[in-house]
C-alpha positions in Angstrom: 19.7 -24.4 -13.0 19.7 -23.1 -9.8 16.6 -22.0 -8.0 15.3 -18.1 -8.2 16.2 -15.8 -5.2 14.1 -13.3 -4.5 14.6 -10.5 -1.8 11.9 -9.4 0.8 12.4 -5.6 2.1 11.2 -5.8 5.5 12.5 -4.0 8.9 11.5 -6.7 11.0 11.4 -10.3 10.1 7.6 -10.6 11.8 4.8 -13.0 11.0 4.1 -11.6 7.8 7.9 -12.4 6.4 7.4 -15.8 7.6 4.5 -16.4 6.0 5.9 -14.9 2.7 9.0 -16.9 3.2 7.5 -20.3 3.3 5.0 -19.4 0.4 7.4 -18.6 -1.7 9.8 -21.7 -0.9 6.8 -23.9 -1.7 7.1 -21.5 -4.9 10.4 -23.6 -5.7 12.3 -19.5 -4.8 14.0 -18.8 -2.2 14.1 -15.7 -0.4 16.3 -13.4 1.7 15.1 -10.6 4.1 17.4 -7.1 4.1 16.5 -4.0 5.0 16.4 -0.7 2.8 18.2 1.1 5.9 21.1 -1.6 4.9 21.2 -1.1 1.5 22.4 1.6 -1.1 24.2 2.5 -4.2 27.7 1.7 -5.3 29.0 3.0 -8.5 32.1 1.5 -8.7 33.9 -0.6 -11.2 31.6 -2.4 -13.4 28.7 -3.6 -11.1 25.2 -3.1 -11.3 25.6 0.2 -9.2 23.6 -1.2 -6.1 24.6 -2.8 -2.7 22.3 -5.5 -1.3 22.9 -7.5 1.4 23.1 -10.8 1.3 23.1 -10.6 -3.1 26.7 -9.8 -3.3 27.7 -9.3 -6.9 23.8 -10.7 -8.0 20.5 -9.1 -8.7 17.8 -10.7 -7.0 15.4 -11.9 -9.6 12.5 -10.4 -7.9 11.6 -7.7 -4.6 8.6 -7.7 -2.6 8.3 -4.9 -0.9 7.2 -5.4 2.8 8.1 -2.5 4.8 10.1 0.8 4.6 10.5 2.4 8.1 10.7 5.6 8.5 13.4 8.1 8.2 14.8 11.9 7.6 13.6 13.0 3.7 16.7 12.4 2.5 16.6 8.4 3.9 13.5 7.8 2.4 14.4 9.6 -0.7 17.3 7.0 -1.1 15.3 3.8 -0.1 13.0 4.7 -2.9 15.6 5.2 -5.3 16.7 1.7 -4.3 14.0 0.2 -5.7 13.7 2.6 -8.1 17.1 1.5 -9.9 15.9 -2.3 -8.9 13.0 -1.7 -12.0 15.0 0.6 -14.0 18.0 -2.8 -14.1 14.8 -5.0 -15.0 13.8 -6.5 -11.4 10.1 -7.0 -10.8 9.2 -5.4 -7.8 6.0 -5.7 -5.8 5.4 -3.0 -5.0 7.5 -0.6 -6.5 8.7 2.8 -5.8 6.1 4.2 -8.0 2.9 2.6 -6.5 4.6 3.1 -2.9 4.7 7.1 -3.6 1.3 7.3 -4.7 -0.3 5.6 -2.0 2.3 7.0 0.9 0.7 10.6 -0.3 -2.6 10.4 0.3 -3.4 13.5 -1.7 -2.4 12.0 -5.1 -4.1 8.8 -4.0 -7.1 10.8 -3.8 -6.0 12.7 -7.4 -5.1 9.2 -9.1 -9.1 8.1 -8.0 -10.6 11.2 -9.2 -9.0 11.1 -12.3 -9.8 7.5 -12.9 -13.6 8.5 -11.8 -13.1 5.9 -8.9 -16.1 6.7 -6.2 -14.0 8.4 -3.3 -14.8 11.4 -0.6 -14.9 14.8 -1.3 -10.9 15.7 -1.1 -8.9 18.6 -0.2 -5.7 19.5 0.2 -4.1 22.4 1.2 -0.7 23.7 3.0 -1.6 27.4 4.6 -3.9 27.8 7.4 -5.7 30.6 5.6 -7.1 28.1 2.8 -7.7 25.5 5.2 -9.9 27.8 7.2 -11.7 28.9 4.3 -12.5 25.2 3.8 -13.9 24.5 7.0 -16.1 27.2 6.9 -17.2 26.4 3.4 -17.7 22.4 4.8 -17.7 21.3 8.0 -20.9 21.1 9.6 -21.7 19.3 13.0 -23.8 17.3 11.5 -21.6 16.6 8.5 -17.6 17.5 9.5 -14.8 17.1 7.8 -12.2 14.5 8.5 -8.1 15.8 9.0 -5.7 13.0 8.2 -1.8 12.8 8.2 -0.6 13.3 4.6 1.5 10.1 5.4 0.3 7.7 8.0 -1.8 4.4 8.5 -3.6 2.4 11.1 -6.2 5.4 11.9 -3.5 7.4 13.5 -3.9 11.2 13.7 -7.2 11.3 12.5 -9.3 14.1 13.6 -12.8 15.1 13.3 -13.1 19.0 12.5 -16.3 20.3 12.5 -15.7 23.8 12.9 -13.1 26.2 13.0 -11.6 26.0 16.4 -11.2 21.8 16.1 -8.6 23.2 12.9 -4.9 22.2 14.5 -2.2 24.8 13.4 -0.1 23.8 10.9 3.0 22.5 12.8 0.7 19.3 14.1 0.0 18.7 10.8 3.6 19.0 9.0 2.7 22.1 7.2 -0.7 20.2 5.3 -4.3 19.8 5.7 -5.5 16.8 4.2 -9.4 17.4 4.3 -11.9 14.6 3.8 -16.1 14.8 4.0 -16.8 13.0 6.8 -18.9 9.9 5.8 -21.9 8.3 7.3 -23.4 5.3 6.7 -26.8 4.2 6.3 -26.5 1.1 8.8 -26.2 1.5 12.4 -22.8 1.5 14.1 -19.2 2.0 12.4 -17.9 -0.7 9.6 -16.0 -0.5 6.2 -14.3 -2.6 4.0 -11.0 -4.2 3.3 -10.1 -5.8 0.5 -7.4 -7.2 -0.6 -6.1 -7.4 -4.4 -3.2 -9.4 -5.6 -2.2 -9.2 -9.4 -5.5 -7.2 -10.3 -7.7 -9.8 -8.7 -9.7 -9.3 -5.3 -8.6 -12.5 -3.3 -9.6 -11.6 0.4 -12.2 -9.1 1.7 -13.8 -8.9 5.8 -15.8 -6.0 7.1 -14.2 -4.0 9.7 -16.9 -3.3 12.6 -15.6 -0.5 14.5 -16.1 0.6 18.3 -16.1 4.3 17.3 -15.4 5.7 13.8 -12.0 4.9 13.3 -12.3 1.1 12.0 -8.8 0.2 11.8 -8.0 -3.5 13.5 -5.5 -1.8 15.4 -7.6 0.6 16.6 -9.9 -2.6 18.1 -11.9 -3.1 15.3 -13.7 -6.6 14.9 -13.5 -8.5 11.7 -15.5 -10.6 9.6 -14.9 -12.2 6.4 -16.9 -11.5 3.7 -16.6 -12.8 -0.3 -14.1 -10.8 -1.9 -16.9 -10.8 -5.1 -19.5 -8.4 -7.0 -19.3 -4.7 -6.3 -17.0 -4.6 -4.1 -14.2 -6.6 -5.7 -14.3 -4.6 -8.8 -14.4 -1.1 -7.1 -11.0 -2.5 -5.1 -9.2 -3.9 -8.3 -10.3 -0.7 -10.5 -8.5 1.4 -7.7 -5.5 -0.7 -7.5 -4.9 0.2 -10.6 -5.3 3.5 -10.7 -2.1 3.9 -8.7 -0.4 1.3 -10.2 -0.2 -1.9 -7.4 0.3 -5.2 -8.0 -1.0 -5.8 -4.4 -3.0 -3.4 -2.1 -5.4 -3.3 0.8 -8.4 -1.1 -0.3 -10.9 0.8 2.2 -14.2 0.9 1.4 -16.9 2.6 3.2 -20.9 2.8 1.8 -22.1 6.4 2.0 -26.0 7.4 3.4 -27.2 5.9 0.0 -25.0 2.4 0.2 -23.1 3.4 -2.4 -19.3 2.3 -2.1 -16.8 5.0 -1.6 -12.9 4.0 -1.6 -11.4 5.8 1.1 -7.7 4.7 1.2 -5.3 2.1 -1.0 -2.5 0.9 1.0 0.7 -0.4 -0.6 1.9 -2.0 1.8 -1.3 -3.4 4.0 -0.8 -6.3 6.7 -2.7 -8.6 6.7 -2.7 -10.7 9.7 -6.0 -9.5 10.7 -7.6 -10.5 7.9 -5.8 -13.8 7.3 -7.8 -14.5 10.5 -11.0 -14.7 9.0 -10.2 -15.6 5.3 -9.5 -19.3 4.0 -7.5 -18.2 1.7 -3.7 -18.4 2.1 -2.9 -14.7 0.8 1.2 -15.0 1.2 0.8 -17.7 -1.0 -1.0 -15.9 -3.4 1.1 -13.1 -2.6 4.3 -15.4 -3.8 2.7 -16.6 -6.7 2.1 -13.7 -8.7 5.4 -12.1 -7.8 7.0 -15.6 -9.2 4.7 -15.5 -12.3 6.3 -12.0 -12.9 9.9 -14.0 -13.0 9.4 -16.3 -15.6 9.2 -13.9 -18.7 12.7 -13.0 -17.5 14.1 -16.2 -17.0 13.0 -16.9 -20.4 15.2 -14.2 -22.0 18.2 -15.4 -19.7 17.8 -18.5 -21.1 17.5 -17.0 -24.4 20.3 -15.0 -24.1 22.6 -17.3 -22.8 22.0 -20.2 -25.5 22.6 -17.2 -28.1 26.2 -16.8 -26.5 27.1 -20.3 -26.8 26.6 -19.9 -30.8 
């Protein structure tokens, strides 16, 4: 029986891929890197309706979802319905388009919390000036401000403190939307949060993030420490995994005034060099193995199917 193929959507074929692509060959799968941007629909004939290079007439048997770069509304739109028509044809995908949406737009990440009573910051969201004015009045505080993020956007980029009305950007630098988050402060001295890392509804990796100003991102210069990915913390970061939906995330956690946790963000598709760094534990093999585990129901019923047909 040949060996399972799995695709990997990335853009760039960059550390990460490598890793992925070497966990999941000791995985016994193989697996082939495309692009979304090179991939699309083709309804003709009797196919499965999609184009994927490097698949031909095939399905993979599984997608991990690396990357999606950006692109006009419409580009996007398609890319997600690419992997959207991937689960709707019966191909596990990590993460899918579902789980991908909800985290992309902060705003229902933040609903998807609250609804699941998940700890998380004060939230607001709002698309006319007017109402966000009214919120900053209502409050931002110098002493306790409000923090304006990109509706879409990772790394720490954008991010603005607003701690009164004339730090409120008009609405053009902020694509029409004010994503408005209380400002959090913690109790110990110094800037640090939380990632951790969830794979299959298990916490597998966690470091603390000690930043150089308030913005904690690695990217932004951040030094990281490993820390066990246990107690609290793990089930606070599995519990919001779920609430969107992801069988992988990185989750942000911060500890307010009163160290209690607060989930800030869930990303859907996190790196994770930076924590790899400081972890023992391989996470692109952990990564690979609960991606292949979601294969072998369906292998089964191949099998199944195909011993019928010879009866």
């Amino acid at each position: 029986m040949p060996r399972p193929r799995v695709a990997i959507f990335v853009d760039d074929a960059d550390w990460h891929t490598r890793r992925l692509k070497r966990a999941f060959t000791a995985q016994g799968v193989e697996a082939v890197s495309l692009s979304l941007q090179d991939s699309g629909f083709e309804m003709a004939g009797d196919g499965h309706g999609l184009r994927l290079s490097g698949f031909a007439d095939a399905l993979p048997d599984g997608v991990f979802v690396r990357t999606i770069s950006a692109g006009s509304f419409e580009q996007v739109t398609m890319r997600l319905g690419v992997l959207h028509a991937l689960r709707e044809l019966g191909v596990p995908v990590h993460n899918d388009a579902r789980a991908i949406e909800r985290c992309v737009d902060k705003s229902m990440t933040s609903f998807l919390l609250h609804k699941q009573r998940i700890p998380t910051p004060a939230t607001w969201s709002v698309e006319s000036m007017a109402a966000a004015r009214r919120l900053v009045r209502a409050e931002a505080r110098p002493e306790r401000p409000l923090v304006l993020k990109p509706l879409f956007g990772s790394q720490g980029r954008g991010l603005r403190l607003i701690d009164g009305l004339a730090a409120l950007p008009p609405a053009e630098e902020v694509a029409g939307v004010y994503y408005l988050q209380h400002f959090i402060r913690g109790r110990a001295p110094g800037w640090r949060d939380w990632r951790v890392f969830v794979v299959g509804g298990r916490a597998v990796a966690a470091m603390i993030r000690h930043g150089t100003h308030w913005r904690t991102n690695a990217s932004q210069g951040a030094r990281c420490e490993g820390v066990p990915a246990a107690g609290e913390l793990a089930a606070l970061a599995t519990a919001a995994a779920a609430a969107v939906g992801a069988d992988y995330a990185g989750v942000d956690i911060m500890q307010d005034a009163d160290d209690g946790y607060l989930v800030l963000e869930v990303n859907s598709m996190p790196a994770w060099a930076a924590l790899q760094r400081v972890v023992a534990v391989d996470i692109a093999g952990a990564l690979a193995a609960n991606l292949v585990a979601a294969l072998r129901p369906r292998a089964t019923v191949s099998r199944l199917r195909r011993a019928a047909n010879r009866r």
